[in-house]
MIPADO-961252 format. One record per residue (C-alpha): residue number from 1; residue in one letter; x, y, z. Coordinates in steps of 0.001 Angstrom, whole numbers, padded with zeros to 6 digits, always signed. Layout:
BEGIN
<site seq="NUM" type="a" east="X" north="Y" up="Z"/>
...
This chain:
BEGIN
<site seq="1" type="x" east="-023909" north="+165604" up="+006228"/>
<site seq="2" type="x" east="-026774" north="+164145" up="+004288"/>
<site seq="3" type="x" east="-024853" north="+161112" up="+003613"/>
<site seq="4" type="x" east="-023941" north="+160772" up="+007157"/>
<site seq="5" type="x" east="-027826" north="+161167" up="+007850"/>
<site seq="6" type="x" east="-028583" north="+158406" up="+005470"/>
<site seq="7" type="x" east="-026530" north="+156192" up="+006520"/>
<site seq="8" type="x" east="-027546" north="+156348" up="+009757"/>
<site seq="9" type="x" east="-031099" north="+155767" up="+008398"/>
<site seq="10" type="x" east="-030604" north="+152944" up="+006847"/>
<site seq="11" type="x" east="-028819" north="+151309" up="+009935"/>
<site seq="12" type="x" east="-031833" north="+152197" up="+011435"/>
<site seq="13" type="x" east="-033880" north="+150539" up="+009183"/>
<site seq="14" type="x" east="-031973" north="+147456" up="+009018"/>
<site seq="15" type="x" east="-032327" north="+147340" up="+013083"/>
<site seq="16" type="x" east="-035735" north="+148054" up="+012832"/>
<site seq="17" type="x" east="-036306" north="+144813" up="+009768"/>
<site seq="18" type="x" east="-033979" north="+143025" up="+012358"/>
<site seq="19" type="x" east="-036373" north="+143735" up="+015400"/>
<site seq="20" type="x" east="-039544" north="+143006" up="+013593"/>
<site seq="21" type="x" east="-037650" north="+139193" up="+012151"/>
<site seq="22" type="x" east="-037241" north="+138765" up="+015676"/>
<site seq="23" type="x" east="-040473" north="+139342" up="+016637"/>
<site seq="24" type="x" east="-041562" north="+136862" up="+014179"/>
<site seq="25" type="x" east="-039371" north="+134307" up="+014927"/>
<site seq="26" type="x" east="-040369" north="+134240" up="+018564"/>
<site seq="27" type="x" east="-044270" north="+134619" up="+017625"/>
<site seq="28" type="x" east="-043562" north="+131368" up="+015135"/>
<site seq="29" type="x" east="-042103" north="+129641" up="+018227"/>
<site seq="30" type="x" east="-044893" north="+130780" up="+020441"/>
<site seq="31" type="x" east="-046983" north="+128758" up="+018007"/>
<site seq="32" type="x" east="-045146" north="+125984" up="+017613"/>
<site seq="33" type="x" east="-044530" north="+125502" up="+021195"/>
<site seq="34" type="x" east="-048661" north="+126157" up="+021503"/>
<site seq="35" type="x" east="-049507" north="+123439" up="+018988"/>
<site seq="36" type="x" east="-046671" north="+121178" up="+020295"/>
<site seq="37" type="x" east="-048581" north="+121455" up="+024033"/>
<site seq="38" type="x" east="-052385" north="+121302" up="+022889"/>
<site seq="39" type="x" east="-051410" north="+118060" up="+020763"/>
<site seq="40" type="x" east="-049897" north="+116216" up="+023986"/>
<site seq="41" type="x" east="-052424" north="+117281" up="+025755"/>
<site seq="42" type="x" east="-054271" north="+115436" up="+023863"/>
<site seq="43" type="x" east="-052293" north="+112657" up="+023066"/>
<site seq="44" type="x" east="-049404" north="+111975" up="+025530"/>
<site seq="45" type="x" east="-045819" north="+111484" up="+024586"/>
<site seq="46" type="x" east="-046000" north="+108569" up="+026173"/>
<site seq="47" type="x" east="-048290" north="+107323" up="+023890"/>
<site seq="48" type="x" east="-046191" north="+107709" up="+020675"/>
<site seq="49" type="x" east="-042879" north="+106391" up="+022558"/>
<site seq="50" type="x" east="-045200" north="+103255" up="+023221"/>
<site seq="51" type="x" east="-046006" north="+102878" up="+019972"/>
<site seq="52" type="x" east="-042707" north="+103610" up="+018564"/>
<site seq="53" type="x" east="-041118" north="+100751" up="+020275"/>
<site seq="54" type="x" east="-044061" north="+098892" up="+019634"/>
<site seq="55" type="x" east="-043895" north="+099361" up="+015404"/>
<site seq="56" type="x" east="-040084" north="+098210" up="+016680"/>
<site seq="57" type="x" east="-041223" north="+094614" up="+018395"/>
<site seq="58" type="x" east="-044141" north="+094298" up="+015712"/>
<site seq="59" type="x" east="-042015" north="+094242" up="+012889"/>
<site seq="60" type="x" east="-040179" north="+090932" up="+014425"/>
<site seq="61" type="x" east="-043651" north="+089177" up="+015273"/>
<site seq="62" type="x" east="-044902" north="+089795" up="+012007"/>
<site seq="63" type="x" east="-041940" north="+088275" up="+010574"/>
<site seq="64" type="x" east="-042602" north="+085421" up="+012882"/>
<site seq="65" type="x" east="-046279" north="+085247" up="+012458"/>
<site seq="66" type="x" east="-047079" north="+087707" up="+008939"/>
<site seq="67" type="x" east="-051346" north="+086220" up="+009569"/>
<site seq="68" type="x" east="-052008" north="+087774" up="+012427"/>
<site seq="69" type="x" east="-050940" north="+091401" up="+012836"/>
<site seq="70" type="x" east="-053865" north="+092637" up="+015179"/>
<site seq="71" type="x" east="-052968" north="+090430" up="+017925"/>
<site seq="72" type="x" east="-049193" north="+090722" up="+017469"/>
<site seq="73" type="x" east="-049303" north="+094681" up="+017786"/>
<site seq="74" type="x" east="-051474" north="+093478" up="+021002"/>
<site seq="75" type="x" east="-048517" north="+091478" up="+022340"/>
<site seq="76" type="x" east="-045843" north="+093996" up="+021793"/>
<site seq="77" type="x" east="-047573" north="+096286" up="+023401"/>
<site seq="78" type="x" east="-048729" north="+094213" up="+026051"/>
<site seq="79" type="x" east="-044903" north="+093375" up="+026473"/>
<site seq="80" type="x" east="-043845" north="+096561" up="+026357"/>
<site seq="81" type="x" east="-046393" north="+097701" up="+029415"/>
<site seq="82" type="x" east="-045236" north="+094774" up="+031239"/>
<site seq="83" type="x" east="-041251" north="+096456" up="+030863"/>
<site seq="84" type="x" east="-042120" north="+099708" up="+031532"/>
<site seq="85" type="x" east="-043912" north="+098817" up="+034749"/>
<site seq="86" type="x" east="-040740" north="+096387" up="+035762"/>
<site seq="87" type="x" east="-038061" north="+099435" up="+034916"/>
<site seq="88" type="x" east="-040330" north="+102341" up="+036474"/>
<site seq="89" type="x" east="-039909" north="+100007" up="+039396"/>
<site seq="90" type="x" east="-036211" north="+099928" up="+039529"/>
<site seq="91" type="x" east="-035980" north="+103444" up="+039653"/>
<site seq="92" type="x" east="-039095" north="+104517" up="+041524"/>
<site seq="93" type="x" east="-040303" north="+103977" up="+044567"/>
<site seq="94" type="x" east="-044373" north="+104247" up="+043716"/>
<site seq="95" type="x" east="-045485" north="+102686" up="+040068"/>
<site seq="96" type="x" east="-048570" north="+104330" up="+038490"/>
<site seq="97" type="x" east="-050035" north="+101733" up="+037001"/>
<site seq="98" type="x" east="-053485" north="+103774" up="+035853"/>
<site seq="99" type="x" east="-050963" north="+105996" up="+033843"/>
<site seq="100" type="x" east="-049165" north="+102635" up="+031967"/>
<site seq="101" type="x" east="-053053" north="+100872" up="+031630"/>
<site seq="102" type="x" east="-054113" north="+104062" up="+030362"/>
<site seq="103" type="x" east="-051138" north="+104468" up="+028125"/>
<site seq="104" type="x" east="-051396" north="+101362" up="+026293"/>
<site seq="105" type="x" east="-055563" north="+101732" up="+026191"/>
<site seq="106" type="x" east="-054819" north="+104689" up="+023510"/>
<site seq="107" type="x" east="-053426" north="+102403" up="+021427"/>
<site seq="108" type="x" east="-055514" north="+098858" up="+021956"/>
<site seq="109" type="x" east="-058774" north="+100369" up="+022072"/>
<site seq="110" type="x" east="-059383" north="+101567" up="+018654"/>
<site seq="111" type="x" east="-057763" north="+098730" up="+017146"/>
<site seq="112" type="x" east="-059866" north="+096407" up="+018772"/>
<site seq="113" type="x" east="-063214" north="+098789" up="+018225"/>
<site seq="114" type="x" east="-063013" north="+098662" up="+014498"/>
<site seq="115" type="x" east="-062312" north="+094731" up="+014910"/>
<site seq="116" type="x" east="-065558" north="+094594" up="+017446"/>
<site seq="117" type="x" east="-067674" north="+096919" up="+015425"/>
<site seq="118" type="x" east="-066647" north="+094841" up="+012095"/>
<site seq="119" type="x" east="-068172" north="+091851" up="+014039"/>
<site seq="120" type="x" east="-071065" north="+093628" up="+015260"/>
<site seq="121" type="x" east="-071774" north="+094355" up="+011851"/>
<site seq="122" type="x" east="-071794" north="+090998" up="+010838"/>
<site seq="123" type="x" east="-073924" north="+089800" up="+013223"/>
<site seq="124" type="x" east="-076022" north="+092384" up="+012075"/>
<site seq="125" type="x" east="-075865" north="+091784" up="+008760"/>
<site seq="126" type="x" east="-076435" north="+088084" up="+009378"/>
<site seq="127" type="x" east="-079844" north="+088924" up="+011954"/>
<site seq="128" type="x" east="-081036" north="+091136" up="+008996"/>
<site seq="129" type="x" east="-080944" north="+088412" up="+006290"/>
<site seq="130" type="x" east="-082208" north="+085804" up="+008598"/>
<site seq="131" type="x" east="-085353" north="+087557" up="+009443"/>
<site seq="132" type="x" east="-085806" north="+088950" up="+005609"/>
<site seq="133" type="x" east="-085978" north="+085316" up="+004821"/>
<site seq="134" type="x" east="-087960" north="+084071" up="+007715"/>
<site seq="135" type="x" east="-090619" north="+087122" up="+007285"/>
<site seq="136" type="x" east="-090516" north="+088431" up="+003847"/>
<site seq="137" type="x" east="-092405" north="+091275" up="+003273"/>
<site seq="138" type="x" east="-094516" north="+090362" up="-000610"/>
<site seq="139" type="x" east="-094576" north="+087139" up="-002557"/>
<site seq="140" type="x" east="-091985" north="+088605" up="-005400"/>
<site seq="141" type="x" east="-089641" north="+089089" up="-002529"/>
<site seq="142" type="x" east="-089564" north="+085471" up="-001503"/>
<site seq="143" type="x" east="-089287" north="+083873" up="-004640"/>
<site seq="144" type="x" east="-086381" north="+085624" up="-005359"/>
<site seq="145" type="x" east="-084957" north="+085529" up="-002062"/>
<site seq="146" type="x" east="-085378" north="+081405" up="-002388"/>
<site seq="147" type="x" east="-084475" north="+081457" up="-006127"/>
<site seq="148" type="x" east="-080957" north="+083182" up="-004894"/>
<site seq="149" type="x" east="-080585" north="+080987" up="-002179"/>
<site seq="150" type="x" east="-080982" north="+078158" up="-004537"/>
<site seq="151" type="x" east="-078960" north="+079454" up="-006870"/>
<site seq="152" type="x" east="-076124" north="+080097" up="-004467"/>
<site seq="153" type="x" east="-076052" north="+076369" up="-003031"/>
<site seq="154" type="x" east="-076672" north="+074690" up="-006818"/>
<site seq="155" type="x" east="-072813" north="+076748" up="-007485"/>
<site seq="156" type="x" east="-071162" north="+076080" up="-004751"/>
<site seq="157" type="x" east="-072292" north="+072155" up="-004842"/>
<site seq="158" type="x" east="-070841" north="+072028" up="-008098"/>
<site seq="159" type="x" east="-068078" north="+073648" up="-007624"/>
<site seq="160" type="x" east="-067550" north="+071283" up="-004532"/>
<site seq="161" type="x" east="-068621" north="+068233" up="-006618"/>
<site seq="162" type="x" east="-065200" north="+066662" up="-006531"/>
<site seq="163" type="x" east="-064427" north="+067239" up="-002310"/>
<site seq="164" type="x" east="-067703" north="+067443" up="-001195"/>
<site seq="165" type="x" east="-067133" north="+065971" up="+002111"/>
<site seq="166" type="x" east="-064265" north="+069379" up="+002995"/>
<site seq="167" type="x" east="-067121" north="+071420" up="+002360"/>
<site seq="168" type="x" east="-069915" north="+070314" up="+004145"/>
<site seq="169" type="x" east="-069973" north="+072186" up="+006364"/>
<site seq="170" type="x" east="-070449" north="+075346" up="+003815"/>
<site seq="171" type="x" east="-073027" north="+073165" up="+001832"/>
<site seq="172" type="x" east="-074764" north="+072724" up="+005082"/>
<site seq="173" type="x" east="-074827" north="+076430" up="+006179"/>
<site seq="174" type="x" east="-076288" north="+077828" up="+001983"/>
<site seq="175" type="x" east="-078844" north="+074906" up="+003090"/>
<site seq="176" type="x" east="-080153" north="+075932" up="+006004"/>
<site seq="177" type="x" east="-080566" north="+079439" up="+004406"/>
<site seq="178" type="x" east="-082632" north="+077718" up="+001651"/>
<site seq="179" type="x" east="-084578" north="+076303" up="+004114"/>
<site seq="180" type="x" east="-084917" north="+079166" up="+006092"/>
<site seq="181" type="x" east="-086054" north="+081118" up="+002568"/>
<site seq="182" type="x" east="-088775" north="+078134" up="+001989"/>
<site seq="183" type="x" east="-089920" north="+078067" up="+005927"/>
<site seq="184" type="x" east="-090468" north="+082325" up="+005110"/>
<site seq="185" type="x" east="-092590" north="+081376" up="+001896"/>
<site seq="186" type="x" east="-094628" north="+078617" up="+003995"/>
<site seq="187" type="x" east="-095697" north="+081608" up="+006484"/>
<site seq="188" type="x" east="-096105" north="+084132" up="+003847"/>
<site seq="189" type="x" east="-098681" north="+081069" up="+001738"/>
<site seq="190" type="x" east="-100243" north="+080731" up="+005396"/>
<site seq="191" type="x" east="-100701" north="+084384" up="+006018"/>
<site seq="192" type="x" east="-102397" north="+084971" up="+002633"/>
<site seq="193" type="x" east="-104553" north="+082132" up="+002950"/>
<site seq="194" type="x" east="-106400" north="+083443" up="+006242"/>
């Protein structure tokens, strides 16, 4: 009888491993199918099918055109939105265009940003050096800031000796900072003098 009594145990136990895997499995599903819903709430599916086709159509523009990939990506996907609003036509009777705007916005608008914050930087970058010449702060700072600038044009005229006239336009630009640096060390001689 004992043997009978184990056996039966056992089977039991096995049912009982085989109820609690179960469990598991759907708890592990429950999650999945929780992270799988959060993450398009987030980010729609249509999102990624846009962009899937559109890492499709960029690969033939960029063999086409390898310089510019920012504005080919904006082309496919421009293209793309252009299709998808023609074929939801076909089949629907009422086009949502917010939904195919907004759609291909989570896609072009941080590429563009970083491009439009890289240029806001640089005009920036370019205000901050333009007034740290035209107002520099001490005397050291504007004799080196003019013995850079000077520096800076003397190398690039001589590495431009031989084709001056292609780079003019650079020689003209490392000029007019020199002369901005020298206009700075005028008003900084003026200020002093007073």
């Amino acid at each position: 009888m004992t043997a009978v009594f184990q056996f039966i145990e056992k089977i039991q136990k096995e049912i009982q491993d085989i109820q609690t895997t179960i469990l598991e499995m759907q708890k592990s599903w429950q999650n999945f199918k929780e992270f799988w819903d959060s993450f398009f709430n987030i980010l729609p599916w249509e999102v990624l099918l846009l962009l899937l086709f559109s890492v499709i159509l960029l690969s033939l523009f960029n063999s086409l055109s390898p310089q510019t990939p920012k504005a080919n990506l904006t082309v496919a996907i421009v293209i793309l939105s252009a299709l998808w609003i023609y074929f939801w036509s076909l089949f629907a009777k009422e086009v949502s265009y917010s939904k195919v705007i907004q759609t291909a916005l989570y896609i072009l608008v941080p590429l563009h940003s970083l491009g439009l914050v890289q240029l806001l930087l640089h005009f920036a970058k370019k205000y901050y050096w333009k007034k740290r010449r035209t107002n520099p702060k001490d005397w050291e700072s504007a004799l080196f800031q003019l013995g850079h600038d000077y520096h800076t044009f003397a190398s690039l005229a001589h590495q431009s000796f031989q084709n001056a006239a292609e780079n003019r336009d650079v020689l003209k630009g490392e000029l007019a900072k020199m002369e901005q640096s020298l206009s700075g060390l005028k008003r900084l001689l003026e200020g002093n003098g007073k």
